[in-house]
C-alpha positions in Angstrom: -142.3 -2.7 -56.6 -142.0 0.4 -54.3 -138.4 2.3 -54.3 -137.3 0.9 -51.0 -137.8 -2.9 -52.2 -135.5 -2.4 -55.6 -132.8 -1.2 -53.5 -132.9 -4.0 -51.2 -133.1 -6.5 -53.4 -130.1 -5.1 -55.7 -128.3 -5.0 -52.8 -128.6 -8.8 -51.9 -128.1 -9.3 -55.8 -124.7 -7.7 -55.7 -123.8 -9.5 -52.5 -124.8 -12.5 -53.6 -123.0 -11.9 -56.9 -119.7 -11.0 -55.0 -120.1 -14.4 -53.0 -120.4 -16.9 -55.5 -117.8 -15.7 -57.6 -115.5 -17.1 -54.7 -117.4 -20.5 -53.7 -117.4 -23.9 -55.3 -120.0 -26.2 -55.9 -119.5 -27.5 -52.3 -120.3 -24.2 -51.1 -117.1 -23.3 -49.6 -114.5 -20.8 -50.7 -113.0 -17.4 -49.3 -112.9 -13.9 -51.2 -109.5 -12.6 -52.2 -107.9 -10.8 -49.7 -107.1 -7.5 -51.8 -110.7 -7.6 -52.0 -110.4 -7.8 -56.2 -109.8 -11.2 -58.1 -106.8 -11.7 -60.1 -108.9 -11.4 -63.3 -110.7 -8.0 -62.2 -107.2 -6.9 -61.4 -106.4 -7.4 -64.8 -109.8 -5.8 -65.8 -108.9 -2.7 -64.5 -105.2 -2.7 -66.0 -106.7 -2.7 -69.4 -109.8 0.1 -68.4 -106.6 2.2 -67.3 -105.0 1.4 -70.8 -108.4 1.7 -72.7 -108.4 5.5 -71.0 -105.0 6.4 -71.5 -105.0 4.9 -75.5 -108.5 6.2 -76.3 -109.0 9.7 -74.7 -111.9 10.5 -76.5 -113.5 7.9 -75.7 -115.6 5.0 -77.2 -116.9 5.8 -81.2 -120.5 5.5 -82.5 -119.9 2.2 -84.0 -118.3 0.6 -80.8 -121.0 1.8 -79.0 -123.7 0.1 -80.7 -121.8 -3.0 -81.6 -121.9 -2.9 -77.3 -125.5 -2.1 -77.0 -126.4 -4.6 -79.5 -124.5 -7.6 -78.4 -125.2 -6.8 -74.6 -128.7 -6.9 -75.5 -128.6 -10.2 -76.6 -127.2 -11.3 -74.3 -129.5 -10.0 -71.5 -132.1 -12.0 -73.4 -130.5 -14.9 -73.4 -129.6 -15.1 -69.4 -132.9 -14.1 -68.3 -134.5 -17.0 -70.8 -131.7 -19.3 -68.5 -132.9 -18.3 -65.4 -136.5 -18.7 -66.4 -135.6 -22.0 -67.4 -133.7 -23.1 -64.9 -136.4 -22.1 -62.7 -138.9 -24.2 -64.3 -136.5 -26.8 -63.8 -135.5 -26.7 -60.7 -137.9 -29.0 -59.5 -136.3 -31.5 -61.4 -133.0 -31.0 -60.4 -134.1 -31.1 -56.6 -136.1 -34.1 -55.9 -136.4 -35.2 -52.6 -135.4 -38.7 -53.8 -131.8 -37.5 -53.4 -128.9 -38.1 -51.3 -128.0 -35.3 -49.0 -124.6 -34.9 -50.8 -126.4 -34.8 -54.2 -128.9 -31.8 -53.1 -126.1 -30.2 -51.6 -124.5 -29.9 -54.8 -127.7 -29.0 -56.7 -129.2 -26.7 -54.1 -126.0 -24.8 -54.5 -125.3 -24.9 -58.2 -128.6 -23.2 -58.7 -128.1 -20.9 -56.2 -124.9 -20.1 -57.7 -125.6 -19.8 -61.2 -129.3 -17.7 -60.0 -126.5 -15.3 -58.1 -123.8 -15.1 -60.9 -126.4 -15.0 -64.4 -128.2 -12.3 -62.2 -125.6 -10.0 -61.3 -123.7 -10.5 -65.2 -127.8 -9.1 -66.3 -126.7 -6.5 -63.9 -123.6 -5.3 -64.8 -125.0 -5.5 -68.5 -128.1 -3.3 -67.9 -125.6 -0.9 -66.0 -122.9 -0.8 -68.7 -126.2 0.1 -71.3 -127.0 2.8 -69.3 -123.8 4.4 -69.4 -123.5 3.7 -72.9 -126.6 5.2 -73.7 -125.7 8.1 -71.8 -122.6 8.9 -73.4 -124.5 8.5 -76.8 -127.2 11.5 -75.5 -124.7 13.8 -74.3 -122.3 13.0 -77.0 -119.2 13.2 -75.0 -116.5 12.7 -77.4 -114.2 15.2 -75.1 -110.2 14.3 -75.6 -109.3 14.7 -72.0 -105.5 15.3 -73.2 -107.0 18.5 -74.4 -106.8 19.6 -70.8 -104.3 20.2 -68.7 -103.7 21.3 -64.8 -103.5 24.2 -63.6 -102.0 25.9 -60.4 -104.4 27.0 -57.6 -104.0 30.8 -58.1 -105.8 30.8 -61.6 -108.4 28.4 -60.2 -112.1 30.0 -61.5 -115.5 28.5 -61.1 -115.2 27.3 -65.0 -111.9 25.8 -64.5 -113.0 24.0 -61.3 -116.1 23.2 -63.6 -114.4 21.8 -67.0 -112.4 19.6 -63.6 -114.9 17.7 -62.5 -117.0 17.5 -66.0 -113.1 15.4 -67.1 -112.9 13.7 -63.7 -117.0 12.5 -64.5 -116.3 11.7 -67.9 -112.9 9.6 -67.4 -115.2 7.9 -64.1 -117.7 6.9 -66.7 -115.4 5.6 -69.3 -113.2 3.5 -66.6 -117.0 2.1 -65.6 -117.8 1.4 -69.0 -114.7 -0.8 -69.7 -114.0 -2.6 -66.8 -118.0 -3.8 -65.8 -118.2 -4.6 -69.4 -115.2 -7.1 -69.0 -116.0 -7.9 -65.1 -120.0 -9.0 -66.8 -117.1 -11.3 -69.5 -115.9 -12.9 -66.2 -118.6 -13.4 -64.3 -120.8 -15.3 -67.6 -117.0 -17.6 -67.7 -117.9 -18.3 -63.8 -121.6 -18.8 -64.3 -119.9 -21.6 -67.2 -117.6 -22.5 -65.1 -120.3 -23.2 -62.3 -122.4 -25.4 -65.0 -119.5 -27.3 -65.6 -118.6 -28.1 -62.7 -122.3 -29.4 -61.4 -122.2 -31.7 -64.5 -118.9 -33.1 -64.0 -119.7 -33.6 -60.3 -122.9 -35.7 -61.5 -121.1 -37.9 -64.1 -118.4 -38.6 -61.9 -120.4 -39.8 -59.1 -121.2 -42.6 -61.3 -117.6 -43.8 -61.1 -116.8 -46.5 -58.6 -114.6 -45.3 -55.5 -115.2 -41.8 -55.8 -114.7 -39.4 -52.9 -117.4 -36.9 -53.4 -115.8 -34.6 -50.7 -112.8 -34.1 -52.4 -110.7 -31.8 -50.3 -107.9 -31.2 -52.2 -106.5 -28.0 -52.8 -107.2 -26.6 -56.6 -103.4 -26.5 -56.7 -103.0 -30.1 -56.5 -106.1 -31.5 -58.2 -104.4 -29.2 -61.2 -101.2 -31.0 -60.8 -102.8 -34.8 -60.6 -104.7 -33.7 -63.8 -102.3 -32.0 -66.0 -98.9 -32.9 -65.0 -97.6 -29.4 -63.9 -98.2 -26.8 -61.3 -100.0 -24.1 -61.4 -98.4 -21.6 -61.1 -96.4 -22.0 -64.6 -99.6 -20.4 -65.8 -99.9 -17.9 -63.1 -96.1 -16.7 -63.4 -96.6 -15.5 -66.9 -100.0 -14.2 -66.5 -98.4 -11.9 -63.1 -95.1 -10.6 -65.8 -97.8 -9.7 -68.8 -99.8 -7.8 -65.6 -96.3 -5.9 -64.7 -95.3 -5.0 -68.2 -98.8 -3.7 -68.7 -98.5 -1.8 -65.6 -94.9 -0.3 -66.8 -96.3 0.2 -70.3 -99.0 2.5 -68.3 -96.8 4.1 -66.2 -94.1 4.8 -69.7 -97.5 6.4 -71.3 -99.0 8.8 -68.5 -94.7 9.9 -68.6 -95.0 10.5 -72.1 -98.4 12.2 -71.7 -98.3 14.2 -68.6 -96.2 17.8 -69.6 
């Protein structure tokens, strides 16, 4: 596979990956308007908090408890798609209603674009690891402090960018190692969801198109709204936010 044919093809992976994260099994669904999901909002909270709270960075024996189980794990989504593959065949057939291959034309689209890019982020966030383990950059970056622009040299503006690189890397590390956590919950999620589909077409009177907004189905199912989940999960996001802020005041001379 030539240079030029990798690139395009990670490219479609990622955008792929970014798409399905937002669409159902009906194949509809919009991408958060801050561009970030709620969750990878909260993912890079806790990167932010992993850099401040560990400022040299990840130990020997995080690293490879990292490399070890993200290795597995690569093994194990590629033997998925490989099998789902074989499958799929199976889980097409062209004995089905249109509504049925609708729903299992996009589930294996979707969990294809979502298992993918989570092999992805995993092979990226072993790279970095690796890299980190090679250069053995166990820097403290409180070690290091500004300085004004009149005693600027060419090793100051150096030992700059080798922190801002190493503090990048670190930030990478932690949040596409929980963003690959979220996307394997959506490729469960988008299982799940196929599955119940299929067992509950075999109910009498049921609306297969059912247009309801997530808000209410969550209501009719549970008994509450929403949004008593959400409001706690939005104050623990705020305190963690003031907690960072309190910290970089504490830190910063």
């Amino acid at each position: 596979m030539s240079i030029s044919t990798l690139i395009f093809y990670l490219f479609r992976l990622i955008r792929d990956g970014h798409k399905w994260q937002y669409k159902n099994i009906n194949g509809k669904g919009d991408k958060p308007k801050l561009y970030f999901s709620f969750l990878q909002y909260i993912a890079i909270c806790i990167s932010i908090y992993f850099i401040i709270t560990k400022p040299s960075g990840l130990s020997s024996f995080t690293s490879d408890c990292i490399l070890g189980c993200l290795s597995i794990m690569v093994a194990l989504f590629i033997s998925l798609l490989i099998v789902l593959y074989d499958k799929s065949g199976q889980i097409i057939s062209k004995e089905q209603d249109s509504s049925k291959k609708l729903h299992s034309w996009n589930f294996i689209y979707q969990f294809n674009a979502l298992t993918s890019y989570a092999v992805l982020l995993s092979i990226f966030v072993i790279v970095l690891v690796v890299i980190t383990i090679m250069l053995d950059v166990q820097i403290n970056i409180f070690d290091y402090y500004f300085i004004p622009p009149s005693q600027w040299t060419v090793v100051s503006i150096f030992l700059f960018f080798k922190c801002l690189g190493i503090i990048l890397v670190r930030f990478c590390i932690s949040y596409f190692l929980i963003d690959f956590f979220i996307i394997s919950l959506y490729s469960v999620c988008s299982i799940y969801q196929f599955m119940y589909l299929e067992y509950k077409k075999e109910e009498p009177k049921l609306l297969v198109y059912n247009e309801k907004s997530i808000n209410e189905s969550f209501k009719e199912e549970y008994g509450f709204n929403v949004l008593y989940i959400k409001i706690p999960l939005i104050i623990i996001l705020s305190l963690i936010f003031m907690f960072l802020i309190i910290q970089l005041i504490k830190v910063v001379p």
